[in-house]
C-alpha positions as CSV (number, residue, x, y, z in Angstrom):
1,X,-4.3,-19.6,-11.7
2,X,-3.3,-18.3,-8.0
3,X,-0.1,-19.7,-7.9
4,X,0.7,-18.4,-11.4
5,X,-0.2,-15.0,-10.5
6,X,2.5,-15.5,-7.8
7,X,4.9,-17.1,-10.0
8,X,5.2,-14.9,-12.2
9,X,7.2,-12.4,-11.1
10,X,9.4,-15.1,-10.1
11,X,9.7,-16.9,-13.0
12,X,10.6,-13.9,-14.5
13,X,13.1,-13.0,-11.9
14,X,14.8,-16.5,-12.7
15,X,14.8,-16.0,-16.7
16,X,16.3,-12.6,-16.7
17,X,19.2,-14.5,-14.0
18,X,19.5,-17.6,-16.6
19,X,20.1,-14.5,-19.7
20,X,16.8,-13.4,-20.8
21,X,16.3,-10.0,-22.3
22,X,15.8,-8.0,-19.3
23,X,13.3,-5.6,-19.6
24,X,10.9,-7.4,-22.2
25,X,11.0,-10.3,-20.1
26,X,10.2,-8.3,-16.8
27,X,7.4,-6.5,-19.1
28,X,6.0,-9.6,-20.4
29,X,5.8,-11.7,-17.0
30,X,4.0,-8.3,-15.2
31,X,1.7,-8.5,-17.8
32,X,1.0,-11.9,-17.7
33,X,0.4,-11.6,-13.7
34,X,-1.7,-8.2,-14.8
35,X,-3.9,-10.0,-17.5
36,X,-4.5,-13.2,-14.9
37,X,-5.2,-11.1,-12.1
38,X,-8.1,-9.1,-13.9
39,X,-9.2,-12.7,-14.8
40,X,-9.6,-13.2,-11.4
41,X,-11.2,-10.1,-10.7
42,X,-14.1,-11.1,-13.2
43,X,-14.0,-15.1,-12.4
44,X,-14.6,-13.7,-8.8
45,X,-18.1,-14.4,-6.6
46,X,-19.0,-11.6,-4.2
47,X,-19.9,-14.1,-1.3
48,X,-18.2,-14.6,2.0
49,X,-15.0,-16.9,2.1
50,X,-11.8,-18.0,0.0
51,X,-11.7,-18.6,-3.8
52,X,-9.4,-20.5,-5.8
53,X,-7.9,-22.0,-3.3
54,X,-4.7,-24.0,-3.1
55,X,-3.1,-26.0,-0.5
56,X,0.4,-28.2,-0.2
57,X,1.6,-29.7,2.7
58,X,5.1,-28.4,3.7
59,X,5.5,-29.6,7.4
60,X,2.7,-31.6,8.4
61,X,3.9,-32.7,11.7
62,X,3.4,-29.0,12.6
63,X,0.4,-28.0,10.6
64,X,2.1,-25.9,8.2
65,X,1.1,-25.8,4.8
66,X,1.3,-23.5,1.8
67,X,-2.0,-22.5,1.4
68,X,-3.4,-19.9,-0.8
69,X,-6.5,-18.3,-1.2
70,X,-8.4,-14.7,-2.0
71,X,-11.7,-13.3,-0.5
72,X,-12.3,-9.7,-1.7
73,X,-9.7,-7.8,0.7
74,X,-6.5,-9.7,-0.9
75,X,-7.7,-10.0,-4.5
76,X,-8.2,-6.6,-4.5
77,X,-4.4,-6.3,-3.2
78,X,-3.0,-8.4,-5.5
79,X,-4.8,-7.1,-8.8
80,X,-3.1,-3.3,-7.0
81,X,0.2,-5.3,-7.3
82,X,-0.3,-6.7,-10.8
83,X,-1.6,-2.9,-11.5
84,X,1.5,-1.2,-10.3
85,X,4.2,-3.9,-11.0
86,X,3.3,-3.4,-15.1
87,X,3.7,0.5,-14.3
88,X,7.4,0.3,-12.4
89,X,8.6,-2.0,-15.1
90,X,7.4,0.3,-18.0
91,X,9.1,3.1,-16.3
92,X,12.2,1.7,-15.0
93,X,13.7,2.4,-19.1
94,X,17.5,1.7,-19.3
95,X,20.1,0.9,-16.0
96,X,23.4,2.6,-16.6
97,X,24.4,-0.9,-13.8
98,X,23.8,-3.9,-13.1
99,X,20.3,-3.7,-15.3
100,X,19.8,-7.4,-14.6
101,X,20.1,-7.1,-10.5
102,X,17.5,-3.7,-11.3
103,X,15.1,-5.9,-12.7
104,X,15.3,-9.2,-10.6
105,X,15.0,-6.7,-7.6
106,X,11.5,-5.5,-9.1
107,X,10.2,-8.6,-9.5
108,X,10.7,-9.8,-6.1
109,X,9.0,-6.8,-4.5
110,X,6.3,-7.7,-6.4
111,X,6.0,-11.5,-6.0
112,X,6.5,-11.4,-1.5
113,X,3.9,-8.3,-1.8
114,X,1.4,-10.8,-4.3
115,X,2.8,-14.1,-2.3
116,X,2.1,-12.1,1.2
117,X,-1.6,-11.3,0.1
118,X,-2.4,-14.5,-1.6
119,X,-1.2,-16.3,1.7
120,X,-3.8,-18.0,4.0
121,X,-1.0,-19.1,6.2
122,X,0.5,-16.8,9.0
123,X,4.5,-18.4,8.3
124,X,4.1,-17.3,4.5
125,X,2.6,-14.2,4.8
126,X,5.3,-13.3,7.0
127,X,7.9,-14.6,5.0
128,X,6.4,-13.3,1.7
129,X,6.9,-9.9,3.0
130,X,10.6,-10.4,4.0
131,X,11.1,-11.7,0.7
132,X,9.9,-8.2,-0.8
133,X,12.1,-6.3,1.4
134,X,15.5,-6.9,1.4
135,X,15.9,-5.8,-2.7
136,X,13.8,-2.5,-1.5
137,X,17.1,-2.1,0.5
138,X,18.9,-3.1,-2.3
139,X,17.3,-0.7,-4.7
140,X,17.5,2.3,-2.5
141,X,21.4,1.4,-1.3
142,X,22.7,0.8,-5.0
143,X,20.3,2.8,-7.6
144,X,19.1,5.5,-5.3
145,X,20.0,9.1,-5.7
146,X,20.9,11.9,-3.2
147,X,22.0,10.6,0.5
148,X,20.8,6.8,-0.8
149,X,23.2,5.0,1.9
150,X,22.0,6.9,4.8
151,X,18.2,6.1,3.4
152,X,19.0,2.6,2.7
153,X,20.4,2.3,6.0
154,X,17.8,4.0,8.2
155,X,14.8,2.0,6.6
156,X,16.7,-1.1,6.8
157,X,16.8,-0.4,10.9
158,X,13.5,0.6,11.1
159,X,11.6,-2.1,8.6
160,X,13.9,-4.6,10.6
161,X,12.9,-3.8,13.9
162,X,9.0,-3.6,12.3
163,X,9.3,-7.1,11.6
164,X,10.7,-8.4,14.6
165,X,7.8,-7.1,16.7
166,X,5.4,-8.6,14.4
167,X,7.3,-12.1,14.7
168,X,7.3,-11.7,18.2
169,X,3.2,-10.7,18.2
170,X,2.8,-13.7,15.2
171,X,5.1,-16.3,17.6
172,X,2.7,-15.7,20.5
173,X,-0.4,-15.5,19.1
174,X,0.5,-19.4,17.8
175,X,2.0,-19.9,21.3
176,X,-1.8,-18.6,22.8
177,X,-3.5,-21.2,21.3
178,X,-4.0,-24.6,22.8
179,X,-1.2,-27.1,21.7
180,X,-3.7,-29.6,20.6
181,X,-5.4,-26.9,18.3
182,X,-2.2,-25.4,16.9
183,X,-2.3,-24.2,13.4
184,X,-0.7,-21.8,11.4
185,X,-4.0,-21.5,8.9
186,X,-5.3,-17.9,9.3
187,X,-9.2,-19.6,8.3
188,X,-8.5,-21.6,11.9
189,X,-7.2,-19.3,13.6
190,X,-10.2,-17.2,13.6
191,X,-12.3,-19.4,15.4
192,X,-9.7,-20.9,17.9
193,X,-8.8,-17.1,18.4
194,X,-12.1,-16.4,20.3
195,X,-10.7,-18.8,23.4
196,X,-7.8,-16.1,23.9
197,X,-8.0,-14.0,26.9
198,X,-8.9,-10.3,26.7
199,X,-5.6,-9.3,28.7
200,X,-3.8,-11.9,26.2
201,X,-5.6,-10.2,23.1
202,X,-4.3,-6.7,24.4
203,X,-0.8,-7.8,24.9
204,X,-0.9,-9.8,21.3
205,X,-2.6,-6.9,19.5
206,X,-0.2,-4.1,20.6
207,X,2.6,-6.2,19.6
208,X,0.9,-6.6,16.0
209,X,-0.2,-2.8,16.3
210,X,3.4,-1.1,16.4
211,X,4.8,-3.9,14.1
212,X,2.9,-3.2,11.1
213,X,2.5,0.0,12.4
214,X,6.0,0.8,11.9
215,X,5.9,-1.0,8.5
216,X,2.9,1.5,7.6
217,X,5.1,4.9,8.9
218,X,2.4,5.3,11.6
219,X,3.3,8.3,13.7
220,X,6.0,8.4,15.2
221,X,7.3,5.8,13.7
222,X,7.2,7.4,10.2
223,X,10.7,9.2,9.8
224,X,12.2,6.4,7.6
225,X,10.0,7.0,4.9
226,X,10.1,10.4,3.0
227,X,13.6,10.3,2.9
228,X,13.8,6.6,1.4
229,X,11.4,7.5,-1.4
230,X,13.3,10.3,-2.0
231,X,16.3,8.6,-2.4
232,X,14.7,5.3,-4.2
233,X,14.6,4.8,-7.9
234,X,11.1,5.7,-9.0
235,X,10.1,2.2,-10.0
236,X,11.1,1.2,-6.3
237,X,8.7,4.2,-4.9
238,X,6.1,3.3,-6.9
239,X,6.1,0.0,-5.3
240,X,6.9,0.1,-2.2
241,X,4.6,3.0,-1.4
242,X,2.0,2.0,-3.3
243,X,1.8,-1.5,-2.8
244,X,4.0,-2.9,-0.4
245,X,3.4,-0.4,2.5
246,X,-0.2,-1.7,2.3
247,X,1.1,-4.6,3.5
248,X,0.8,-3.8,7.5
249,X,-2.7,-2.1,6.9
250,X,-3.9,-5.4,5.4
251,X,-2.4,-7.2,8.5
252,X,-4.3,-5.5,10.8
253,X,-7.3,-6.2,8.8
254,X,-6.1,-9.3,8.0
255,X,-5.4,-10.5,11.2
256,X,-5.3,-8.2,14.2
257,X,-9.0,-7.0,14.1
258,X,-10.9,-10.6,13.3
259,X,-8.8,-11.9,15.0
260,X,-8.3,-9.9,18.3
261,X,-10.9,-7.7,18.7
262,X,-10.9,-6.9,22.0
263,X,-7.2,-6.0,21.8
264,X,-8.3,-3.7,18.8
265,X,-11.2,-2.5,21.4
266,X,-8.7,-1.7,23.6
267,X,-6.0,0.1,21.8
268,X,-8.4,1.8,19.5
269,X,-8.0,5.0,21.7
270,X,-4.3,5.3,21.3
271,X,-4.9,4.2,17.3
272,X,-7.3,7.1,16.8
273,X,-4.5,9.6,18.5
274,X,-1.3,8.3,16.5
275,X,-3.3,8.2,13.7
276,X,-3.8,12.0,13.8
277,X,-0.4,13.0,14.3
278,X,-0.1,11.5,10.3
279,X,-3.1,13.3,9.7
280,X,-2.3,17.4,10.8
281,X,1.2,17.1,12.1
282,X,2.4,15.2,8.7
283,X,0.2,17.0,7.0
284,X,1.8,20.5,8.0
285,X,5.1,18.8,7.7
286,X,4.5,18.0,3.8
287,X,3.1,21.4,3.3
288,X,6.4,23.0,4.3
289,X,8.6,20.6,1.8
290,X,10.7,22.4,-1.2
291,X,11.2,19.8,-3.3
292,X,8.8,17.6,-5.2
293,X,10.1,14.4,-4.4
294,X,10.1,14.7,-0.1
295,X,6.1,16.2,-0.8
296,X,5.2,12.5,-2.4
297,X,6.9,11.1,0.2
298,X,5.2,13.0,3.3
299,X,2.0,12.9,1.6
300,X,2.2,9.2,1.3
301,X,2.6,9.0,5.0
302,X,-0.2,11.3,5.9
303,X,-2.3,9.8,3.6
304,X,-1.9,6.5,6.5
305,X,-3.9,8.1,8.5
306,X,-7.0,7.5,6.9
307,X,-6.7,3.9,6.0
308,X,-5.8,3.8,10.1
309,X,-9.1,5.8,11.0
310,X,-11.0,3.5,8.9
311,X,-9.5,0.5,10.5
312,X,-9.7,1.9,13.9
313,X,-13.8,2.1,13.3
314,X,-14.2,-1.3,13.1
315,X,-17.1,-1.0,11.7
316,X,-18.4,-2.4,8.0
317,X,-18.5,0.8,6.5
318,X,-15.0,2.3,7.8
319,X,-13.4,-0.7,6.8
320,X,-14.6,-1.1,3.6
321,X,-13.6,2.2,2.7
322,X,-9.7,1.8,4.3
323,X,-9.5,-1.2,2.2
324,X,-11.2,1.0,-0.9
325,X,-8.7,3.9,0.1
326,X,-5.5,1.5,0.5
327,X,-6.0,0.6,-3.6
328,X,-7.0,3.8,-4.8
329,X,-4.2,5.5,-3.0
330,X,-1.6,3.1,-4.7
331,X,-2.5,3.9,-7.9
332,X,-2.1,7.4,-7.1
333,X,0.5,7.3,-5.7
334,X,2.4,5.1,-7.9
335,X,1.0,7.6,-10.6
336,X,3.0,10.8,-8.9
337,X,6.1,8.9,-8.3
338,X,6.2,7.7,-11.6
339,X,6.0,11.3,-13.0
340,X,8.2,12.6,-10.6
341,X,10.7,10.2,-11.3
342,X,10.5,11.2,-15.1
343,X,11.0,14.9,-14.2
344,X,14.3,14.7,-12.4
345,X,15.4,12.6,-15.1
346,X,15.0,15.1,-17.7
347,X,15.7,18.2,-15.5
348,X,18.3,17.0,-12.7
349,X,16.3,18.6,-10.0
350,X,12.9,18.4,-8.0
351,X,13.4,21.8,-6.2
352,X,9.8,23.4,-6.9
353,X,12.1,26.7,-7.4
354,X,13.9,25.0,-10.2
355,X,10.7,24.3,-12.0
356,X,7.6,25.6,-12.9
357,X,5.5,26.0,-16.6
358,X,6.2,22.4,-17.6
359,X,2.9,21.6,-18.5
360,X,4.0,23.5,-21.9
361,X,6.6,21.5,-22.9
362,X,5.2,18.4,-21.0
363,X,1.3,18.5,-21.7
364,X,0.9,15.1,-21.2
365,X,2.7,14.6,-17.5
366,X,1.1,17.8,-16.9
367,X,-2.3,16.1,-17.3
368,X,-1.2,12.7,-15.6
369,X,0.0,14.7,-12.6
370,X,-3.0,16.7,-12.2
371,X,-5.5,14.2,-12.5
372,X,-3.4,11.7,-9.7
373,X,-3.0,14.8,-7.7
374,X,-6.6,15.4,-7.9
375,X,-7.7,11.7,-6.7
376,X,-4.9,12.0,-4.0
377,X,-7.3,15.0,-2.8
378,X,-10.0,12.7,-3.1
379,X,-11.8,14.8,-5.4
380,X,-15.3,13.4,-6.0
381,X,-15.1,11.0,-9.7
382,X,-11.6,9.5,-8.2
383,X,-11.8,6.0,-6.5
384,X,-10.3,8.2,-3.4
385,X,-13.3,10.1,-3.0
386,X,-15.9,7.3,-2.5
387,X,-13.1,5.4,-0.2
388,X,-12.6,8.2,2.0
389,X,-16.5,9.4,2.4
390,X,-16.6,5.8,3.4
391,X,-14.3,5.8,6.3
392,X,-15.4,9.3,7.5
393,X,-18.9,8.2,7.5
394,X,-18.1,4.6,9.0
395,X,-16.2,6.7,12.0
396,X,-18.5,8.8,13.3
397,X,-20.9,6.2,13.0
398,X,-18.9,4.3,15.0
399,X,-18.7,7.3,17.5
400,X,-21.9,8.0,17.1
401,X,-23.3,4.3,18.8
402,X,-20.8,4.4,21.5
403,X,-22.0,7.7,23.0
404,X,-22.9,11.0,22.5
405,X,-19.5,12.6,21.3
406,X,-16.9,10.0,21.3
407,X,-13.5,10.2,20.6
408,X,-14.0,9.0,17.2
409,X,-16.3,11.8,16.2
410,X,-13.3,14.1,17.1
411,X,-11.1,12.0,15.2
412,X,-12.9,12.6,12.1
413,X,-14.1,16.4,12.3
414,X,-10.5,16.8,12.6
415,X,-9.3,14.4,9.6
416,X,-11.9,16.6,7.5
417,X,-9.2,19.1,8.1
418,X,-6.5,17.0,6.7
419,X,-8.5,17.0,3.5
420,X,-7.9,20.7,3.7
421,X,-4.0,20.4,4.0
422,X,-3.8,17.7,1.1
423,X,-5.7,19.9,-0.9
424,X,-3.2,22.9,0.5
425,X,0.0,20.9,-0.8
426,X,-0.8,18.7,-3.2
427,X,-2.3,21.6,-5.8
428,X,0.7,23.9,-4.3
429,X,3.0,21.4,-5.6
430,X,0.9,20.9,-9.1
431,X,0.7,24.8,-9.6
432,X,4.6,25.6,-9.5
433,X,5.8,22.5,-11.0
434,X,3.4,22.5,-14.1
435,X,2.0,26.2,-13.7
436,X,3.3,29.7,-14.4
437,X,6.6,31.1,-16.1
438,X,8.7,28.3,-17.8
439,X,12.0,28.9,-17.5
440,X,14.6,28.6,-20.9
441,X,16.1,26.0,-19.6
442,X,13.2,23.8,-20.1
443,X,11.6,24.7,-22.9
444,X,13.1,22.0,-25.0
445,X,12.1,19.1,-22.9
446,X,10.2,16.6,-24.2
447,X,6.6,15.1,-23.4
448,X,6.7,11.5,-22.3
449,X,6.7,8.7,-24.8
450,X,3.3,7.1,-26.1
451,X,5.2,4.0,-25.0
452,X,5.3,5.3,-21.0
453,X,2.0,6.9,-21.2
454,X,0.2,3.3,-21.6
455,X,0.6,2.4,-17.6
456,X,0.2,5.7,-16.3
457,X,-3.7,5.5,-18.4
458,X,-4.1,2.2,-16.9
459,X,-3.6,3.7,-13.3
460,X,-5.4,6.6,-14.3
461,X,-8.2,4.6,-16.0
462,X,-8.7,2.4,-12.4
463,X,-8.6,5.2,-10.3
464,X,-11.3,6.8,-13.1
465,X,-13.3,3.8,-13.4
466,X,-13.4,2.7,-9.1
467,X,-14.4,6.4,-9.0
468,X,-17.7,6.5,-11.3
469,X,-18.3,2.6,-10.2
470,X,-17.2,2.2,-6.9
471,X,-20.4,0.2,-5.9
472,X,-18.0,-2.2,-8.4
473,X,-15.0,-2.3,-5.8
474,X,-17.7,-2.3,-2.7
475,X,-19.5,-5.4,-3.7
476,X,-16.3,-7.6,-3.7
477,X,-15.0,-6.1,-0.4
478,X,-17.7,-6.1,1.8
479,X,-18.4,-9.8,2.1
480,X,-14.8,-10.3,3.2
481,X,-15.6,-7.7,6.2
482,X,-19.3,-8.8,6.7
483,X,-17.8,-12.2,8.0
484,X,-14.9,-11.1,9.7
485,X,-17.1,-8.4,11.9
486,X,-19.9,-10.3,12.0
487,X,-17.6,-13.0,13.6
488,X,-16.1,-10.2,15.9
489,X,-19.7,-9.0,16.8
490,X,-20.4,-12.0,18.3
491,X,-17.4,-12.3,20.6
């Protein structure tokens, strides 16, 4: 059932190239990924370790295989994939070009983001996620709007250079290991792992630190990504901020803080710093934006910082809740893109001057918008709230057990602030794009289709449900984290 949930997207990508009807045949193999993927969800054991696991030799001279496998932190990434793929499909509508390339492009995002979490193998989970970016560069480069070359080009440089560091960190944590014990199985690695070094886990973990870190838009590596989600299509926001971003936060709980810990002991201090600057300095930054569309996109990166504080904790509880934080905020996320998308296709501009009063002729947006802006807030019934009490509490905890007043207990009285700016922004942004006077112009636009307003309640209804339950999203993460910490613990 694993490897269909990966195939999927791909088979549908190789239909729609054979001369399949494009979008039903996108529509139908998202769903199909969507409907297995909640299978797995209930079929799934809260217990430590891999289920449904998979595993095919490829090279076996050098240990590779093509293994797959989910414990609670990747099937909750993949079923946030299979979540947000359905919704980007749905609300990709008509391509004035190239609608097949459009499509195909979608797809593969969404199978090297599903492939990349699915993979217990460090060689395809790095190549999974090189499969899902080059058409994000193709999406922003042909179907973007506004400065869409300069975009396309500037996160191609930066997502590039992202990735080479984290080959070079992958290549020598492989190269760390004794020859004899060589393996590129990420269940292995975790136990030959503890023979490394500390200096050779600080070198290793940095190296995996401003990779991902760069894939994530952690300050000050962030620049390429409010413009690029300004320029993409909405469908290619949707995913590749809220799902495929994820993907360097679930590295570095994947791999750099079971598997190096004291590296992440080490480098936690500069962690807790950067991951500030995306907490008040981005935050300020998106409170000063015009237009609707470079808000998402600031807010998206500010929102980082969190998942990084909780990360930075190492603890059970701040981990849990990044991991909690990293799906609710994708379906946010993907929520507000989705919207915003709609609006400049019926108005031609995102300028908050420009707009204002739609929630008259657009009741139902209206609605959407305001309940994903009030989860992005983490406003208490929204899966954001009980993610983000998590990692504050898991924090200064943390902070709490190393001394007195640590760093960490800074860290977070000042992130409480950031809930401040979000609020600040977020409901700015809501109030003159839905609020107030509507101008003639727009009194005749229309509400969204029943047909688009099916994903946005399935986002809504997760973010919703994770919110009033989210004991229901705790219970399959925290074995995952138990073992991993535990095994850090005793290191």
């Amino acid at each position: 059932m694993l490897l269909l949930i990966i195939l999927s997207p791909i088979i549908g990508a190789l239909l729609i190239l054979a001369g399949a009807p494009t979008r039903k045949t996108a529509l139908y193999l998202s769903s199909i990924t969507l409907f297995l993927s909640f299978v797995a969800f209930l079929q799934f054991r809260n217990v430590s370790g891999f289920q449904f696991v998979s595993s095919w030799a490829v090279i076996p001279e050098w240990h590779l295989n093509f293994t797959i496998g989910l414990d609670g932190l990747s099937l909750v990434m993949v079923l946030l994939a299979a979540m947000v793929t359905v919704a980007a499909v749905w609300f990709a509508g008509e391509i004035e070009r190239n609608e097949r390339a459009f499509y195909i492009c979608l797809l593969l995002i969404s199978a090297g983001a599903i492939g990349a979490f699915a993979s217990l193998d460090l060689f395809f989970l790095y190549s999974f996620h090189e499969l899902a970016l080059i058409p994000t560069f193709l999406l922003i480069g042909i179907w973007g709007t506004g400065n869409r070359s300069a975009a396309a080009w500037k996160i191609t440089i930066y997502l590039a250079i992202g990735s080479f560091i984290l080959l070079v960190g992958l290549i020598a944590l492989y190269q760390s290991i004794p020859e004899a014990s060589r393996t590129f199985d990420i269940r292995d690695l975790r136990a030959l792992s503890a023979t490394l070094s500390p200096q050779t886990q600080q070198k290793i973990y940095l190296l995996l630190l401003v990779g991902f870190g760069i894939l994530v838009s952690l300050f000050p590596f962030h620049s390429w990504a409010p413009e690029a989600y300004a320029s993409a299509p909405p469908s290619a926001a949707m995913l590749h901020a809220g799902v495929l971003k994820k993907f360097g936060l679930y590295g570095l709980l994947r791999l750099g803080v079971p598997l190096l810990p004291a590296g992440a002991q080490y480098w936690n201090g500069l962690l807790t710093i950067l991951l500030l600057g995306n907490i008040i300095y981005i935050g300020l930054v998106t409170i000063a934006q015009n237009r609707l569309d470079w808000m998402l996109g600031y807010s998206s990166v500010m929102h980082m910082g969190y998942i990084f504080l909780g990360i930075a904790s190492t603890s059970l509880l701040g981990t849990t809740g990044a991991a909690a934080l990293m799906f609710a905020h994708g379906l946010a996320i993907a929520v507000l893109f989705a919207i915003s998308g709609e609006l400049r296709r019926r108005t031609g501009t995102l300028n908050l001057d420009d707009l204002g009063g739609l929630g008259k002729a657009m009741p139902f947006a209206g609605l959407a918008f305001g309940f994903a802006a009030f989860a992005a807030i983490g406003l208490p019934g929204f899966a954001n709230f009980a993610a983000e009490i998590m990692v504050f509490f898991g924090s200064f905890q943390k902070g709490w057990e190393m001394s007195r007043f640590h760093l960490f207990q800074v860290a977070t009285t000042l992130a409480l602030w950031g809930v401040v700016i979000s609020t600040v922004y977020m409901l700015r942004a809501y109030r003159r794009t839905f609020m107030g006077t509507m101008p003639d112009r727009w009194k005749a636009l229309p509400d969204l289709k029943q047909s688009l307003r099916v994903p946005l309640t399935i986002l809504i209804g997760g973010l919703l449900y994770f919110g009033f339950f989210p004991q229901s999203l705790v219970r399959v993460l925290s074995p995952a984290f138990r073992t991993s910490l535990s095994v850090t613990a005793s290191r």
